[in-house]
C-alpha positions in Angstrom: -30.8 1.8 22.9 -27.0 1.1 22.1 -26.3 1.7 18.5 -23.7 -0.6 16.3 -20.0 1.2 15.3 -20.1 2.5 12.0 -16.8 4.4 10.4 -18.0 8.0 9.0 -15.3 9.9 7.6 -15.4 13.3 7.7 -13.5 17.0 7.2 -11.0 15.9 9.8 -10.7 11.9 9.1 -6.9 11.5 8.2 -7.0 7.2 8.3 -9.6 5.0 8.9 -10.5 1.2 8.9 -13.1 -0.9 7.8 -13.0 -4.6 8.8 -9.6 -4.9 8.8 -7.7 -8.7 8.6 -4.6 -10.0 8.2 -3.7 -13.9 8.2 -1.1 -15.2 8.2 -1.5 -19.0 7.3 0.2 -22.0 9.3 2.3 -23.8 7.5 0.9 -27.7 7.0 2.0 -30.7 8.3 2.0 -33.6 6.1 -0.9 -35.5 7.4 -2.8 -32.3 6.6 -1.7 -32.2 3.1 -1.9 -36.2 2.6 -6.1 -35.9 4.1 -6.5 -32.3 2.3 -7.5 -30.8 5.4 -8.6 -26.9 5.3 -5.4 -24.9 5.8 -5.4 -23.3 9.2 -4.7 -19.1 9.6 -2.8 -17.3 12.4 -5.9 -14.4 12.8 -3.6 -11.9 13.9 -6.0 -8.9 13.0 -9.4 -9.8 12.6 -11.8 -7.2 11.7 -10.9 -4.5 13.6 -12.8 -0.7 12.1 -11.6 3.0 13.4 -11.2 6.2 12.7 -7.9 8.6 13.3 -8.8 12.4 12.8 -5.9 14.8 11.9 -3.9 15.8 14.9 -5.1 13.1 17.0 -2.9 10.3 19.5 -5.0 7.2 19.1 -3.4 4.6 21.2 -3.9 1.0 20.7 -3.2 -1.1 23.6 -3.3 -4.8 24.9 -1.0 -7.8 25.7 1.7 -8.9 23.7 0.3 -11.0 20.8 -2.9 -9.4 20.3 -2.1 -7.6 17.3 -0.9 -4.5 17.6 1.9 -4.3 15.8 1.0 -6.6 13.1 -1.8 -3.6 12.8 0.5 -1.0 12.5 2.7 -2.4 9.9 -0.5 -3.5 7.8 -1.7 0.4 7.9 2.2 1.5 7.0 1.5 -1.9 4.1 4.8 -3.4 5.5 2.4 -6.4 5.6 -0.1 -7.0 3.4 -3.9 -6.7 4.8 -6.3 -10.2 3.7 -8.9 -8.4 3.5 -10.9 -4.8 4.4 -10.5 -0.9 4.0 -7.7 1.0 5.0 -8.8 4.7 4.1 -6.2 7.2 3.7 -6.5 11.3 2.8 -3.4 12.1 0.8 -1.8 15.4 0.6 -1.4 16.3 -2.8 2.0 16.2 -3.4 1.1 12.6 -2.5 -1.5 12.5 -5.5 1.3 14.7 -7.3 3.8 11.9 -7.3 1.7 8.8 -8.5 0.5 11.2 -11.4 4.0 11.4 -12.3 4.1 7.2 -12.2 1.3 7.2 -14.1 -0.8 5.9 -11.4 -4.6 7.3 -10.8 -5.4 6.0 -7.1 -9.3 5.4 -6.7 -11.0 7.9 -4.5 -13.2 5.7 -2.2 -15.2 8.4 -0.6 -16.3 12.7 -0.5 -13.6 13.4 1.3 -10.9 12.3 -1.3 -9.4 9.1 0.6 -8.0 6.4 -1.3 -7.5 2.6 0.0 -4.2 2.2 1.0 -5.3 -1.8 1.0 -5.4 -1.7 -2.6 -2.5 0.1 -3.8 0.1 -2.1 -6.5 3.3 -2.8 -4.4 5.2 -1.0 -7.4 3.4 2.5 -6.2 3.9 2.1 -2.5 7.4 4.2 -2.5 6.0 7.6 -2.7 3.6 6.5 0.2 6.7 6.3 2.2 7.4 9.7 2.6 3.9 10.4 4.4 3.5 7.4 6.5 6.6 6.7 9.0 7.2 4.0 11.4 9.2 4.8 14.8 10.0 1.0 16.0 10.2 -0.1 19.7 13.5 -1.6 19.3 15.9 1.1 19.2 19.0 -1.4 19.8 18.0 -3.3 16.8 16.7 -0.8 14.6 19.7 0.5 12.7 22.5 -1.0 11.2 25.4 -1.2 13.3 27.6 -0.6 10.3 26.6 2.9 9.6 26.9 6.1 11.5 23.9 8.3 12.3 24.8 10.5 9.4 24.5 7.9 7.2 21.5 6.5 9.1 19.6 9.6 8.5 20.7 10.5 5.1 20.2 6.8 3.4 16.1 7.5 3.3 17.0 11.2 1.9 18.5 9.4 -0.9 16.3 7.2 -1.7 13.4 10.0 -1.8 15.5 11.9 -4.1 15.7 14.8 -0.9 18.3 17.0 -1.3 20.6 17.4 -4.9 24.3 17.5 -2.9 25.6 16.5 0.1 26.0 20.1 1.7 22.2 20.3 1.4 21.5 16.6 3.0 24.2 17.6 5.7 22.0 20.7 6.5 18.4 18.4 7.0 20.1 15.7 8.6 21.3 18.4 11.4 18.3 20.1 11.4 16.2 16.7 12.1 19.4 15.9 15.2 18.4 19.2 16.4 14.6 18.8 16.1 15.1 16.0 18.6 17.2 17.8 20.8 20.5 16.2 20.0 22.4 19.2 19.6 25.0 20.3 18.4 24.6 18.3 15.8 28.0 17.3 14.6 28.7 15.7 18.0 26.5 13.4 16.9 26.5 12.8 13.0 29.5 10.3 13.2 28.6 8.2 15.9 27.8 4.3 15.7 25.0 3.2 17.4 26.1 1.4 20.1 27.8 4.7 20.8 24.8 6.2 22.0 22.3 5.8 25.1 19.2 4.0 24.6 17.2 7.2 24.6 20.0 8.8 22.4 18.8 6.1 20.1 15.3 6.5 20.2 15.6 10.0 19.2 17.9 9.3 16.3 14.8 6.7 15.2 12.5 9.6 15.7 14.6 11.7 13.5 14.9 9.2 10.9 11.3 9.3 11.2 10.5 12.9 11.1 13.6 14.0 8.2 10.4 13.2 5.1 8.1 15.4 6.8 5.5 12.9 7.0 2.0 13.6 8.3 1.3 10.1 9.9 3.7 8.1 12.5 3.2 4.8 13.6 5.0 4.8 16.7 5.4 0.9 18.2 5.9 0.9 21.7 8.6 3.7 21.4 9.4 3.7 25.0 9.3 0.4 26.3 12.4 -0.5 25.9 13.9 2.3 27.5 14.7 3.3 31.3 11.7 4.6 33.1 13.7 7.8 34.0 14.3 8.9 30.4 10.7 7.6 29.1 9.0 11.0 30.3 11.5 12.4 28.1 10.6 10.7 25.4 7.3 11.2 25.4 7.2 14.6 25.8 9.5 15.1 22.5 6.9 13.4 20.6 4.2 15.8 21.7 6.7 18.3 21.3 7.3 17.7 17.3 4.0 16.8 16.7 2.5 20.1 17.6 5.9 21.6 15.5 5.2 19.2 12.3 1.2 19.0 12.6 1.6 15.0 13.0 -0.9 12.3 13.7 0.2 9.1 15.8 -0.8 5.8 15.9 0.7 4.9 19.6 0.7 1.3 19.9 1.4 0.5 23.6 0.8 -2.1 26.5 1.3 0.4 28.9 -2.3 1.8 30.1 0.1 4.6 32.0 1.8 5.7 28.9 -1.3 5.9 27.0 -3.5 7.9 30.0 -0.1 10.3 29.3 -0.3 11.2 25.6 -3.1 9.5 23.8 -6.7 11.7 23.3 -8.3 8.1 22.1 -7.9 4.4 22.7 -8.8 1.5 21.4 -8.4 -1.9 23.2 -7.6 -4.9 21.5 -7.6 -8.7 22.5 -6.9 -11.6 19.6 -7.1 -9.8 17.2 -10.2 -7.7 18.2 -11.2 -4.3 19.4 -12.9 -4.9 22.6 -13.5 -1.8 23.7 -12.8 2.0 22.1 -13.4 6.0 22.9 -11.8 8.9 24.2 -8.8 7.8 26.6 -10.3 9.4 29.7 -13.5 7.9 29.3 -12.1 4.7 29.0 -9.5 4.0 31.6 -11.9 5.9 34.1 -15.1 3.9 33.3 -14.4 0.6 31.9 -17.2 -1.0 30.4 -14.9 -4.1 29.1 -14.3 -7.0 31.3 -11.2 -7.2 29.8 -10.5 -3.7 29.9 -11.0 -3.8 33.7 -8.6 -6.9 34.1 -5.7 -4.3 32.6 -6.4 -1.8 34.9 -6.8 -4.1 37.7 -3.3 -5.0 36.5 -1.7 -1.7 37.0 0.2 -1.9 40.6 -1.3 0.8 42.9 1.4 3.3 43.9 0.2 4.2 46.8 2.1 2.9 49.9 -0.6 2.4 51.8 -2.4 -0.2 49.9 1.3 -2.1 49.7 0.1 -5.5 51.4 -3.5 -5.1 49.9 -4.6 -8.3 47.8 -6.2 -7.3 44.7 -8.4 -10.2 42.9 -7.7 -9.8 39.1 -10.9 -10.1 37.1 -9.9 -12.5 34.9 -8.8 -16.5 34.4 -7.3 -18.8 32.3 -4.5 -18.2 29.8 -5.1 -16.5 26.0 -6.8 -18.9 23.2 -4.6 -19.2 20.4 -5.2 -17.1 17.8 -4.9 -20.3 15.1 -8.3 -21.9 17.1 -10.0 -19.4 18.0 -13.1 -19.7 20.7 -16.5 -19.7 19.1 -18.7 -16.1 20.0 -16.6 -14.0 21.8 -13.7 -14.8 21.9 -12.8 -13.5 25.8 -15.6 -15.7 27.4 -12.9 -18.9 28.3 -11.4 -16.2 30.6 -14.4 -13.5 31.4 -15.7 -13.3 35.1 -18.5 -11.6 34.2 -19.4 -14.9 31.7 -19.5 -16.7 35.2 -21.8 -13.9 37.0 -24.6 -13.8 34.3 -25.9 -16.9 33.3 -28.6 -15.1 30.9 -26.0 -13.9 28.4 -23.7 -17.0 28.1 -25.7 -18.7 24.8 -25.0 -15.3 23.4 -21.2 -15.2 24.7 -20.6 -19.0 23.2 -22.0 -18.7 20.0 -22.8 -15.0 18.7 -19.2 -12.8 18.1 -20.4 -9.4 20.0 -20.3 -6.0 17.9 -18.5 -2.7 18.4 -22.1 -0.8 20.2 -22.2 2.7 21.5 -23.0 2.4 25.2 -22.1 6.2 25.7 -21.0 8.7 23.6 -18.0 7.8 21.7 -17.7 5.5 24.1 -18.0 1.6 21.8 -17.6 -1.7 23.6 -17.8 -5.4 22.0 -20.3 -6.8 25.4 -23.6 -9.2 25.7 -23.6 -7.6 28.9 -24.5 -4.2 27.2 -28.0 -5.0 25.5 -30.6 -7.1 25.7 -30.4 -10.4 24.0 -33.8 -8.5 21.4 -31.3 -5.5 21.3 -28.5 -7.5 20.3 -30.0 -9.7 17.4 -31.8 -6.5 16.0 -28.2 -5.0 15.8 -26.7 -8.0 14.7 -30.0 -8.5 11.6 -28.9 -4.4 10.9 
């Protein structure tokens, strides 16, 4: 019998999630405010739960606008979450550095991981230096006005990271280096738009890697960039996370990219998780109707099947994320809804859980359960 997703932290749990949401409210019209009418939210993340373990590549992948980002920058508390858990196991210079504020965080399990959710915004700086973002825009990620010297050295600075110039000199060239843009001092006194795009992207993964963090949310690092170079790319950041004992977060659309470098996946659609395990298991058995339809997406590179027709499993365009479908919220668009007429009450009405169909292998499906399976898990 299929069992419900529940987060377990252990030994190796680095980040997790429990019921995650952030909303961000639409702004009223004045009829709305005149008849008091219950403001409306954009659900951009809606209850999503994981796990990251140390030294793992969890992807999270899906269209544009399903909520990807906005996750990643909740986790990193660039935006703040509405509501749920976001544990966190600090290192203990970490815990080191809030003593010094005068700041106890609350330990909110065995394993000594505090809630990143429900840290004051006044302690959130010495967070910084062990959670780092790498953004997908490297064109529009630095300021035009400084040089990469100055682009690397500014968050030194403001971490207090290095008493004299000679010293931040010496870890802003060890961090060019580290990304392979030697010698360094070619590079220190450039401008951006002196550089390549993928010149770019490693100067964001430097600025990234100079704090030493242990966790990297990496945002589409490579979709911006040409597809000869994006190999490159990716092959760096496997490359310094096995030097600097990192753990991703590798928020992509492209199923490729993540079959490439991610050990786990989770699949997300409005604001959901549709569908979640080990990447191989995944994108070889999809259990998803929606995780099909992506992979159905994928153009076939063999020449042979050039003129072949391939029917995408799905239809219709996305719900908005303000009015959101009632049960699950894929059904509008779900072949499968269309095939099996026994599971639609369920589909309209009843929001499926996260169940484990195989092991480590969790989808959000009617079609996995019987409906007395599915409203024992749902009275659990």
């Amino acid at each position: 019998m299929p069992r419900p997703l529940t987060i377990e932290p252990n030994e190796k749990t680095i980040l997790y999630t429990i019921n995650l949401k952030t909303l961000f409210p639409v702004r009223r019209t004045l009829t709305e405010i005149f008849t008091r009418a219950p403001r409306r939210y954009v659900h951009a993340v809606d209850g999503i739960s994981f796990m990251i373990e140390d030294g793992d590549i969890f992807g999270l992948a899906g269209e544009s606008g399903c909520g990807k980002t906005t996750t990643g920058k909740t986790i990193l508390r660039l935006v703040n979450p509405t509501s749920g858990v976001i544990g966190y196991r600090p290192r203990k210079q970490l815990l080191d550095a809030w003593r010094d504020m005068g700041y106890e965080p609350p330990i909110i399990d065995k394993f000594g991981s505090i809630d990143i959710a429900k840290i004051p915004g006044k302690y959130l700086k010495p967070l910084r230096r062990e959670m780092q973002m790498i953004f997908q825009d490297p064109y529009g990620a630095f300021n035009p006005r400084y040089t990469v010297y100055q682009i690397l050295e500014e968050p030194l600075i403001i971490h207090g990271i290095g008493e004299t110039r000679e010293e931040r000199i010496d870890l802003v060239a060890k961090a060019l280096e580290a990304v392979k843009l030697t010698p360094p001092e070619e590079f220190m006194h450039r401008h951006p738009h002196m550089l390549s795009g993928g010149q770019r992207q490693r100067v964001g993964i430097a600025r990234a890697l100079i704090l030493r963090p242990r966790f990297i949310v990496a945002d589409e690092p490579v979709s911006m960039l040409d597809v000869s170079i994006r190999a490159e790319i990716l092959e760096l950041m496997v490359e310094v996370k096995q030097r600097y004992n990192l753990t991703y977060l590798f928020i992509t659309h492209d199923l490729a990219v993540s079959r490439y470098i991610t050990n786990k996946i989770a699949i997300m659609y409005l604001g959901r998780i549709v569908e979640m395990g080990d990447t191989r298991r995944v994108l070889d058995n999809p259990l998803h109707p929606y995780t099909k339809a992506l992979i159905e997406a994928v153009p076939d590179p063999d020449p042979k099947n050039r003129f072949r027709i391939r029917e995408i499993p799905i239809k219709g365009e996305v719900p908005s994320a303000i009015d959101l479908p009632p049960g699950c919220r894929f059904h509008p668009r779900c072949i499968a809804f269309d095939q099996h007429p026994e599971i639609r009450k369920y589909c309209r009405t009843i929001e499926p859980p996260l169940i484990e169909v195989e092991k480590n292998h969790y989808v959000s499906c009617w079609l996995y359960g019987t409906p007395d399976e599915v409203m024992k898990l749902i009275k659990k």
